[in-house]
Each structure stands twice: as C-alpha cells, then as structure tokens.
PASE-546205 format. One record per residue (C-alpha): residue number from 1; residue in three letters; x, y, z. Coordinates in steps of 0.1 Angstrom, whole numbers, plus 5000, padded with zeros to 4 digits. Layout:
BEGIN
+------+------+------+------+------+
! resi ! resn !    X !    Y !    Z !
+------+------+------+------+------+
!  NUM !  ALA !    X !    Y !    Z !
...
+------+------+------+------+------+
END
This chain:
BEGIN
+------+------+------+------+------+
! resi ! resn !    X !    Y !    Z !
+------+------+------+------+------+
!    1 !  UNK ! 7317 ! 5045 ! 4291 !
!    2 !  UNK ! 7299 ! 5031 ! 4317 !
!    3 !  UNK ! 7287 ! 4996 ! 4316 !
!    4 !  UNK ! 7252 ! 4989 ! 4314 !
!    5 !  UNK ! 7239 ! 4970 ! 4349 !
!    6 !  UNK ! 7217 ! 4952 ! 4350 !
!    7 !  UNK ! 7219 ! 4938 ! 4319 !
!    8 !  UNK ! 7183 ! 4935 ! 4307 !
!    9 !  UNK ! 7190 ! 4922 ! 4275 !
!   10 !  UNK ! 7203 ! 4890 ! 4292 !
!   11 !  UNK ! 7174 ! 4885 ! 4309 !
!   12 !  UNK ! 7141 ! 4866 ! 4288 !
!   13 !  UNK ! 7126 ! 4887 ! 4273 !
!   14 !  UNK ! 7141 ! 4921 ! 4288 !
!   15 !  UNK ! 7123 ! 4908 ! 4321 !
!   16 !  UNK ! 7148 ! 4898 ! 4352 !
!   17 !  UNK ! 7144 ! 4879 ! 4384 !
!   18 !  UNK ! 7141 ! 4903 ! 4412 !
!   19 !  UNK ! 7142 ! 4894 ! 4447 !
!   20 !  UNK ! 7126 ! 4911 ! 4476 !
!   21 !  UNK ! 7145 ! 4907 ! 4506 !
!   22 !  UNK ! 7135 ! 4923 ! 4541 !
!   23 !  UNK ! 7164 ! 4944 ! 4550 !
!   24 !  UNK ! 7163 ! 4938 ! 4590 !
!   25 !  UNK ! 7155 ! 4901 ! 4590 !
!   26 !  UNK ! 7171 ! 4888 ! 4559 !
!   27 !  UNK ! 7141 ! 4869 ! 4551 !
!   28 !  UNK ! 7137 ! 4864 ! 4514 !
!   29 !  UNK ! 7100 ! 4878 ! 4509 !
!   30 !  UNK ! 7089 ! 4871 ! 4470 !
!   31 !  UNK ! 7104 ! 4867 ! 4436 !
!   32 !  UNK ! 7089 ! 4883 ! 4402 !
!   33 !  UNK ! 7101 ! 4898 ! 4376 !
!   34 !  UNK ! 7115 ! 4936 ! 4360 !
!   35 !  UNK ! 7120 ! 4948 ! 4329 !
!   36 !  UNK ! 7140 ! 4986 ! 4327 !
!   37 !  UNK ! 7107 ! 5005 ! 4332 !
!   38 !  UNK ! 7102 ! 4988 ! 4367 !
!   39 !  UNK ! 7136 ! 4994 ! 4379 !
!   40 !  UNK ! 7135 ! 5030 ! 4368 !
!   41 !  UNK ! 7102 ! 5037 ! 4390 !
!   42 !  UNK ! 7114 ! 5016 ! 4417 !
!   43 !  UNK ! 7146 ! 5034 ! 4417 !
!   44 !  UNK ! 7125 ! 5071 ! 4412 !
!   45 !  UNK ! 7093 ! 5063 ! 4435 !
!   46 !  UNK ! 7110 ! 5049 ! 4461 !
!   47 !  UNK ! 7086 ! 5019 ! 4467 !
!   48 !  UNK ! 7089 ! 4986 ! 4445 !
!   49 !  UNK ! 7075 ! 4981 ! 4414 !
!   50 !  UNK ! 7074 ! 4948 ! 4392 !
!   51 !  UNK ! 7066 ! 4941 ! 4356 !
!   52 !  UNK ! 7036 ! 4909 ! 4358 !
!   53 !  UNK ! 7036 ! 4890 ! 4335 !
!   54 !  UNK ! 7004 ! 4877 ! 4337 !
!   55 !  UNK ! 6991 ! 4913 ! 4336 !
!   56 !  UNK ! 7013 ! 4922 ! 4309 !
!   57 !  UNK ! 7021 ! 4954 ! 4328 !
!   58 !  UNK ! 7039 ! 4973 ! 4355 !
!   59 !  UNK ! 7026 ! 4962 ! 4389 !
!   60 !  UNK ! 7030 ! 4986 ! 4420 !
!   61 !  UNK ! 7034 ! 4961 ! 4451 !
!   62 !  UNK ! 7006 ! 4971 ! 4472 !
!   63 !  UNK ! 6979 ! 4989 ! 4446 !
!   64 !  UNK ! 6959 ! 4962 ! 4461 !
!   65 !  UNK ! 6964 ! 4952 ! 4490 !
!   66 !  UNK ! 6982 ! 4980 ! 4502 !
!   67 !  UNK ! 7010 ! 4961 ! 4513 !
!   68 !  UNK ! 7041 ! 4981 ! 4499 !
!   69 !  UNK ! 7077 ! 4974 ! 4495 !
!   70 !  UNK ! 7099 ! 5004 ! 4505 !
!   71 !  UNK ! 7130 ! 5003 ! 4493 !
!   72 !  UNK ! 7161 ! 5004 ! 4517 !
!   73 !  UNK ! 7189 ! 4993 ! 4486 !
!   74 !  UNK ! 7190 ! 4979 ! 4454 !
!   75 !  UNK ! 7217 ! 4952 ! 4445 !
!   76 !  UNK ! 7224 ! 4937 ! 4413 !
!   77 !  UNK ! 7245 ! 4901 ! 4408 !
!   78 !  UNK ! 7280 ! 4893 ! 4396 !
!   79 !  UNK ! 7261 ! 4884 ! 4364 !
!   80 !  UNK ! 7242 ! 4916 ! 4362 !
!   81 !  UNK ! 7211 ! 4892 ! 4356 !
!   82 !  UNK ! 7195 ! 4895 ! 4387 !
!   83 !  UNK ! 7183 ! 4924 ! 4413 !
!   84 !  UNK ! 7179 ! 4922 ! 4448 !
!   85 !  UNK ! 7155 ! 4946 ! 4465 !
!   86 !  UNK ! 7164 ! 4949 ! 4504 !
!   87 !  UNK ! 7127 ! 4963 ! 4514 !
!   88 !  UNK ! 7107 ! 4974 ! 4543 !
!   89 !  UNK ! 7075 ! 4956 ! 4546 !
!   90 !  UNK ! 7047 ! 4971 ! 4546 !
!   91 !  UNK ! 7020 ! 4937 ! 4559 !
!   92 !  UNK ! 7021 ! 4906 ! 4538 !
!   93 !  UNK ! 7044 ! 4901 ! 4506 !
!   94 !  UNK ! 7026 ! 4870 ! 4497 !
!   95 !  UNK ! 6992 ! 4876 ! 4482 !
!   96 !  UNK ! 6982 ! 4844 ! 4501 !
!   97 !  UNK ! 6985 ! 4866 ! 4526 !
!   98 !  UNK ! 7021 ! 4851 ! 4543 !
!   99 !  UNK ! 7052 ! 4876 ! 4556 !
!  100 !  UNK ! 7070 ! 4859 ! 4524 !
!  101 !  UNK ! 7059 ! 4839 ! 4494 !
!  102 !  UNK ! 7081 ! 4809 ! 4506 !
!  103 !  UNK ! 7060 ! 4797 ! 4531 !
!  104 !  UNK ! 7061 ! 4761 ! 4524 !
!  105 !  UNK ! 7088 ! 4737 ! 4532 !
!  106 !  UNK ! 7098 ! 4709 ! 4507 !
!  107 !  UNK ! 7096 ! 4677 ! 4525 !
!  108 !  UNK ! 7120 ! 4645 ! 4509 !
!  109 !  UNK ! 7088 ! 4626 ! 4500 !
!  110 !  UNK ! 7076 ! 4660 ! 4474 !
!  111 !  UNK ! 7050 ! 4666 ! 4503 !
!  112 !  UNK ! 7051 ! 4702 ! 4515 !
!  113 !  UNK ! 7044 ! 4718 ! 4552 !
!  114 !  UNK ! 7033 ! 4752 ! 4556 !
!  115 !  UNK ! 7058 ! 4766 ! 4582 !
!  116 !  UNK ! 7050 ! 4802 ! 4585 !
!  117 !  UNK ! 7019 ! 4818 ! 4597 !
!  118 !  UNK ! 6992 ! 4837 ! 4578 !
!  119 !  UNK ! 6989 ! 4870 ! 4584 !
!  120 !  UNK ! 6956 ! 4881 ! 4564 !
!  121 !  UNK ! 6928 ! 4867 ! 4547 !
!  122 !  UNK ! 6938 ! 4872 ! 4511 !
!  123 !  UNK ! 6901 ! 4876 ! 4509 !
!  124 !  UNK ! 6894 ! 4905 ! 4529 !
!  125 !  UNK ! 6924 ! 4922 ! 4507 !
!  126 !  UNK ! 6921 ! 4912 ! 4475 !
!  127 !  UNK ! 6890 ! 4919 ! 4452 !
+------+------+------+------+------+
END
C-alpha cells in the first residue's frame, strides 16, 4: 500500500503551505494554502489552484486578474507537509501587482524596503 503524500491530515485543518516557485528563475513567487481538492485540480487542470481561506473556497490563480500559474512540476517535502509548485507565470503573482509576493526586504531596524518593481496597477486588475 502506497503511502499517502502529502499528508493533509498533518496540515491545520486539512489545508497545507504551498509554494509557488517560478521554474526558470527560482524565484519564490507566493505562499497560500491547499487542501486535497486543490491539489487534485491543480494536478488535473494543469494550472494552480489554491484553497483561500478568507474565501472559504477553491481559488483559481488568475480568475481575476488573469495572471495564471501553469504548472511545470509538483514537489512535496521530506515531511509530506508542504508542496512546492514550480510554475510558469503568467504576469504578476502578487495581487499588489509584484512578479512575487516577497517584494519587501526586512531591514535590522523592523523597517522594510520595497526591492522589486511593480508590474500592474492592482487597480486596473482587480474589481
């Protein structure tokens, strides 16, 4: 018998941290989360697909905006409690409109400077 990875019944609440990664630079893009019914679209579509929490249902990455996540490889950890989506890119991951969610850099002081560059006006994307 096969084992069961990833293991969403380590994760809170059957929800684990997935990673979006863009699979020719490297660059980590965003972080949310996925219960079993996101990973099994993601895996069957193609494109990435998130559970939001704040929604309290499945998100498509890009219903929006538009900006998709296509799907290169999936990885999951040593742990089997977190996924790491290698992706294409579609335009911004960040819906501040940023190539990557981690646009700000933690200065030792707790001050932060935004290091990457906008790419859209979240406003002329979002509703």
């Amino acid at each position: 018998m096969s084992e069961q990875i990833p293991d969403f019944e380590a994760g809170t609440g059957g929800l684990l941290p997935a990673i979006a990664q863009d699979a020719q630079s490297g660059q980590v893009l965003m972080m949310a989360w996925m219960n079993r019914e996101a990973l099994d679209e993601t895996l069957s579509s193609g494109y990435a697909v998130y559970y939001s929490r704040s929604r309290g249902r499945l998100w498509r990455k890009g219903e929006e905006s538009g900006h998709r996540q296509k799907i290169v490889d999936v990885r999951v950890d040593c742990d089997a409690d977190a996924i790491l989506l290698r992706v294409e890119q579609v335009g911004a991951a960040c819906h501040e409109g940023y190539v990557s969610c981690f646009f700000r850099q933690l200065q030792n002081d707790g001050s932060t400077d935004t290091i990457l560059k906008r790419l859209v006006d979240p406003k002329s994307v979002y509703k």
